[in-house]
Residue, then its C-alpha position, 0 to 999 in steps of 0.5 A: x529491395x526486400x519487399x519486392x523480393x517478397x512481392x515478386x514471391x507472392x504473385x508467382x506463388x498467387x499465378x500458380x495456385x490461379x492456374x491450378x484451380x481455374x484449371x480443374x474447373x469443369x469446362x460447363x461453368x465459367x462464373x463461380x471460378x475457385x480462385x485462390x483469394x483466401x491464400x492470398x489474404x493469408x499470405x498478406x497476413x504474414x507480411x507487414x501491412x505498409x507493404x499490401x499496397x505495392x501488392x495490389x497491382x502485382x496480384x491483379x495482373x497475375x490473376x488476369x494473365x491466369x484469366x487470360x491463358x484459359x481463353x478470357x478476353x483481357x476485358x474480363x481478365x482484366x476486371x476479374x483480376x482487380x475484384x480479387x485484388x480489392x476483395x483481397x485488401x478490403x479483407x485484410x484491412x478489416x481482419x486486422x483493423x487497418x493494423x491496429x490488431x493482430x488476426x488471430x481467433x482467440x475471442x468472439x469478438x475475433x470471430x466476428x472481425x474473422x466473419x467480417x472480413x470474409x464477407x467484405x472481401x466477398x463482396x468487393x470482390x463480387x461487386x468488381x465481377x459484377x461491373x466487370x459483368x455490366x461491361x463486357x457480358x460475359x455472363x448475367x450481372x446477378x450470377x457472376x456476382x452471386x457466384x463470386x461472392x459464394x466462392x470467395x467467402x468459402x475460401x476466405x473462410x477455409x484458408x484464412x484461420x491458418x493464417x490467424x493466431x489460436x490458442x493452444x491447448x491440449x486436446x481433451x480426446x485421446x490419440x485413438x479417439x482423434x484417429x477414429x474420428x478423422x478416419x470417420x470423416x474422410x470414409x463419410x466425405x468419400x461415400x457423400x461425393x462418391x455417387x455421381x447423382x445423390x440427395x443434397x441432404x447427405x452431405x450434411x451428415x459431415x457436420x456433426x463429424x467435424x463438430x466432434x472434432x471441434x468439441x474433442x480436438x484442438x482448433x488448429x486440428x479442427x481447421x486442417x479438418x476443415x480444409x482437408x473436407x474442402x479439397x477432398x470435396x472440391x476436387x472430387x466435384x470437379x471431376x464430376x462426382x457428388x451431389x454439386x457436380x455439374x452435368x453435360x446436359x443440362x443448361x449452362x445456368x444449371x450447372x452454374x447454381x450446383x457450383x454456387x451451391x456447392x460454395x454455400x455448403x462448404x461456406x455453411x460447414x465453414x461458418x458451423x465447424x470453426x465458430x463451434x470450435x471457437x467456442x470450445x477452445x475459449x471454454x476450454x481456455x477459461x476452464x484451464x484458467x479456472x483450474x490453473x486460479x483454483x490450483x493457485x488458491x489451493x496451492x497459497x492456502x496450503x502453504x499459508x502455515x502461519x495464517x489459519x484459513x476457515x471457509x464454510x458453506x452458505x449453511x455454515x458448515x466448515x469445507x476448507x480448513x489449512x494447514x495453518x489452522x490445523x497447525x493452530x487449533x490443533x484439529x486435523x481438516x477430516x475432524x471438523x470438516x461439515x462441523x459448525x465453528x462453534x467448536x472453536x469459540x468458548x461460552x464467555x467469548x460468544x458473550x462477549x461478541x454479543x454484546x459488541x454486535x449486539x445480539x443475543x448470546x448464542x453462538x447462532x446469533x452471533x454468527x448471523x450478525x457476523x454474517x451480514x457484515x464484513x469483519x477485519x482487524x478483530x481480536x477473537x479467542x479461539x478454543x484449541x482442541x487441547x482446551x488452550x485459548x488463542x487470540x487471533x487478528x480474525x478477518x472475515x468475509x463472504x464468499x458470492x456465486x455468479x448470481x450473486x447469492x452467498x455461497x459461504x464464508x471465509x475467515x482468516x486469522x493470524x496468532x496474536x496471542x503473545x503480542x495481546x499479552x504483552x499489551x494486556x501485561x504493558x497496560x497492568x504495568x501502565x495502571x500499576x504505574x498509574x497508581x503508584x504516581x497518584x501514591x506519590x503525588x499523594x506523599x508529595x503533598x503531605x511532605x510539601x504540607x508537612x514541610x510548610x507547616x513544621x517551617x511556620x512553627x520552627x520560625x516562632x521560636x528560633x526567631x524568638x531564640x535569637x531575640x534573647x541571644x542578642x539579650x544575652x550578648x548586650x548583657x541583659x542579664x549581666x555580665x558573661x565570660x568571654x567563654x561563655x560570649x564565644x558559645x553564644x555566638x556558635x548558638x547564634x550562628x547555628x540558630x542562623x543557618x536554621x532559619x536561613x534554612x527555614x527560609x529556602x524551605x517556605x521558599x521552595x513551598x511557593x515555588x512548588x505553588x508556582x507562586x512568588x511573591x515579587x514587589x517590582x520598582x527601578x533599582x540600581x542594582x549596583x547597591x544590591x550587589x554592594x550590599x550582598x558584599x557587605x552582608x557577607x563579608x563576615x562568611x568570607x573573613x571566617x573562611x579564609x576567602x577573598x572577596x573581590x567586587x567590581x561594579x561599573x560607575x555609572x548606574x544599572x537600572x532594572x525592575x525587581x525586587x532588591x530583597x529578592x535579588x539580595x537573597x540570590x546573591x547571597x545564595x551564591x556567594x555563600x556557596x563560593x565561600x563554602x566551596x573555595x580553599x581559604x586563601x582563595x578568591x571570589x570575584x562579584x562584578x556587574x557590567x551590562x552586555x547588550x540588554x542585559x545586566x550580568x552579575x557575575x559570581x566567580x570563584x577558584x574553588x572545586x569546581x562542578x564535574x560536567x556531569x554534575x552542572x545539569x543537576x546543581x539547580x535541583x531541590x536537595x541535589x547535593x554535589x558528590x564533592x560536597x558530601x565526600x568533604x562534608x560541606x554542610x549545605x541543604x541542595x535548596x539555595x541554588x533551586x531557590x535562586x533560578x526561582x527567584x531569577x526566573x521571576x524577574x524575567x532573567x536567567x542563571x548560567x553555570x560554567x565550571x571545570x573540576x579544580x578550577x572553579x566555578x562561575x555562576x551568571x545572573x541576567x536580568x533585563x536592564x529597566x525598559x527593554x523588556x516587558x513585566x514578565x508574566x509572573x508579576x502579571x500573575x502576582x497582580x491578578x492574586x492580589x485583586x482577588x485577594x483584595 
């Protein structure tokens, strides 16, 4: 309903533009009619482009009811009023590109669909006159479609553009200067067409008027101009005044070609005012986002405080210096403003980027070879005006004009003193620490040498020590006291915890070498446990203890090496018995859960803190309930006993709970479940080598 509304709308205000223009039209000329076409391409403009179809046929009718009122038979009528129809449609259609862009004169590319149009819509519409012409006579083919033709192009070129998106800018002359000038042009049109007979030539003269409107004044101003020139001039032509006006006299073609002339002038105005203006305004647009892009770059360099910004010409001489670097190097921008950056760079720096860039150590040198690449992420020393050296992350690039020559250069850089001396200050540290952990290692050598070689030479003579204690208890050398029995026993006993020690110590030596010595062959490892019972019942009985073993019937079989194994059991139970109140009780049982042998040493002594048990397999790590109560002890036969484990392809657990006791799991691989570990491999490749 609305689009017939606006249908409807259209065709009365098309019928009554028609009128009013075919009516001023001197009664001499009857082709180059000034029917109003580019009003009616404009008004389609504004309408949606599904609705231009339903148009044509209301428009063509209009158009022909005005041919008809002023005395066209309906033949003429008829064909006249389809040609400005389809050059209405073809006009638009190719304004807009069949709907796919909006009409506007923003770019050249707008201009040449502008000027398309135009002529399309033209000339459809001159080729209807013309078949309208063939058809009816009545006037020669080539005058009715020259004529058409001129006609409507200078009104699709006056009328269409007020119809088009522009751009809006402000104008560049002032409101005197923009009254002046338009006062100029109306006074100059007046005095052209005032004459009834005058040169052709002095029309012309309008041109550069309007061209100081397209280059002072803004577009949509310099096409009301254009439209304003053409109605003036229009009408004063049809009331027979000016050079284009027709006379009575002379021939009917005659007056015809002074009509069409008059349509080429203002089509040539038309076609030099709007696409100079056209000109100007993108200029004019680019100018602004030129200035707007340079306001923003200025407006970034200025409020980039923590980022220092140098620019230079391509000779090298410093033109842009920021806040950010006045604020860093100290200089304000009027003191090194046509200086060279050399000020900025210490004699040792310059020498130290020579020999990173390869140059010679100049600061002209370095800079020509900084020049020719482009530089990011850099650490540079600069010299600050108050002599202080600032290392900042440089960035450096070059800066090209539209012909693609340098015309300067531009660096950044951010302050990164502090993080380059915390790293310089971490990498001190590292080396120092470095050092420190060769040191150690170094001492950890000659103790590990030191402790190996005193265990050898102890173990002679304690060795040889206990050999005559045991003399001296057969009586060898005669009969002793009772007192002095018991007092050889304690040297014996002693004497035996020293060599026990000496033991773990040359043990600890080879597990340090990552070497030990494991002799593997099927045991039951029944008679190993039995055995560590029976060679500790002795350390139980002296401390109070009970010892309780539990083995299952029938045999365990694994493959290890049943000294080995013994020395662990025997670390175990000799830390129960040490770390369980007399009258307590240690339990040493052996069962088999999946493929594994356990051999368990449970007791309800102490107990280790949940703090404590992580540590208890360290070398010399000694429980604080074991130095508060005085236990003697060494920290080395629990590290000793996870080796020895270790060796044999098993594992050892601890569980404990403060006051509670302790229980320590051995498991070993029961005989042909798993592989020989990998340090019996080992042990076998060191033997052939011996060998």
């Amino acid at each position: 309903m609305g689009r017939g509304w606006a249908a409807l709308a259209l065709t009365l205000f098309v019928v009554v533009a028609s009128l009013y223009c075919v009516g001023i039209q001197p009664a001499a000329v009857t082709v180059p009619e000034a029917l109003p076409v580019g009003l009616v391409a404009g008004t389609w403009l504004l309408l949606p482009r599904s609705t231009r179809p339903m148009l044509v046929v209301p428009v063509a009718a209009g158009v022909a009811a005005v041919y008809a009122v002023f005395d066209r038979t309906w033949g003429v009528s008829l064909g006249l009023g389809i040609s400005a129809a389809l050059g209405v449609w073809v006009a638009t259609e190719v304004l807009t590109d069949r709907g796919r862009r909006p009409a506007a004169l923003l770019s050249d590319d707008d201009l040449g669909y502008f000027v398309g149009a135009g002529f399309l819509g033209a000339f459809a519409g001159a080729s209807g006159a013309v078949v309208t012409a063939l058809c009816t006579g009545y006037a020669p083919w080539w005058l009715a479609g020259f004529g058409t033709m001129v006609c409507h192009l200078a009104t699709y070129l006056t009328v269409m553009p007020h119809f088009m998106g522009r751009a809006r800018f402000p104008s560049v002359a002032g409101s005197g200067e923009r009254i002046l000038q338009w006062t100029l042009m109306i006074v100059l049109t007046v005095a052209c067409f005032l004459p009834i007979e005058a040169d052709f030539s002095l029309v012309f003269c309008l041109i550069p008027v309007m061209g100081w409107a397209a280059l002072r004044a803004p577009m949509r101003e310099t096409i009301v101009q254009v439209l304003v020139v053409t109605t003036l001039t229009h009408a004063m032509t049809s009331r027979g005044l000016g050079p284009f006006a027709t006379n009575p006299l002379a021939s009917d073609v005659h007056n015809e070609l002074a009509v069409i002339a008059y349509g080429v002038f203002v089509c040539a105005y038309a076609l030099t005012v709007i696409p100079f203006s056209l000109a100007v305004g993108i200029q004019r647009r680019q100018a602004w986002r030129a200035k707007s892009e340079q306001a923003r770059v200025r407006q970034l360099v200025r409020s980039a405080s923590g980022v220092a910004i140098i620019g230079t010409d391509a000779e090298g001489r410093i033109d842009l210096f920021n806040p950010g670097a006045e604020k860093m190097l100290g200089y304000t921008q009027r003191e090194v403003l046509g200086l060279s950056p050399s000020i900025f760079f210490t004699q040792a720096e310059v020498e130290r980027l020579s020999r990173r860039l390869g140059s010679r150590a100049s600061f002209g040198d370095v800079a020509a070879k900084l020049a020719a690449r482009t530089i990011s992420n850099t650490d540079v020393e600069f010299l600050r005006k108050d002599g202080e050296v600032l290392t900042l992350q440089f960035a450096m690039s070059r800066i090209h004009d539209d012909d693609g020559e340098v015309a300067g250069f531009v660096a950044t850089g951010e302050d990164v003193t502090d993080r380059v001396k915390r790293q310089r200050a971490l990498e001190e540290a590292l080396a120092a620490e470095q050092v420190a952990n060769e040191n150690l290692k170094e001492v950890d050598q000659v103790k590990d040498a030191l402790i190996s070689g005193v265990s050898h030479e102890l173990r002679t003579p304690i060795t040889s020590i206990l050999g005559y204690l045991e003399v001296l208890e057969d009586g060898g050398f005669g009969d002793l006291e009772p007192a002095q029995v018991r007092a050889l026993r304690r040297v014996r006993g002693n004497s035996t915890r020293l060599l026990s020690l000496i033991d773990d110590l040359l043990m600890l030596n080879r597990i340090q070498d990552e070497f030990v010595e494991v002799v593997h062959s099927s045991l039951d490892l029944r008679e190993v446990v039995r055995g560590a019972r029976e060679s500790n019942l002795s350390v139980f009985a002296a401390a109070g203890v009970r010892l309780v073993c539990e083995v299952p019937a029938r045999a365990v079989r694994v493959q290890g090496d049943a000294d080995r194994l013994a020395r662990v059991l025997d670390n175990l139970l000799g830390n129960a018995a040490k770390f369980t109140e007399r009258s307590g009780e240690v339990l040493l049982s052996l069962h088999c859960e999946g493929q594994q042998a356990v051999v368990t040493v449970s007791d309800s002594g102490i107990g280790i803190p949940a703090s404590e048990q992580p540590r208890v397999f360290d070398r010399f790590y000694r429980a604080a309930a074991a130095r508060e109560r005085a236990i003697q002890g060494s920290g080395l036969g629990l590290s000793v006993a996870q080796a020895l484990v270790r060796a044999h392809g098993g594992r050892i657990e601890v569980s404990s709970e403060p006051g509670e006791g302790s229980t320590f799991r051995v498991r070993l691989p029961l005989e042909g479940r798993v592989p020989v570990p990998e340090q019996d491999r080992a042990v076998a490749r060191h033997q052939r080598s011996v060998t």
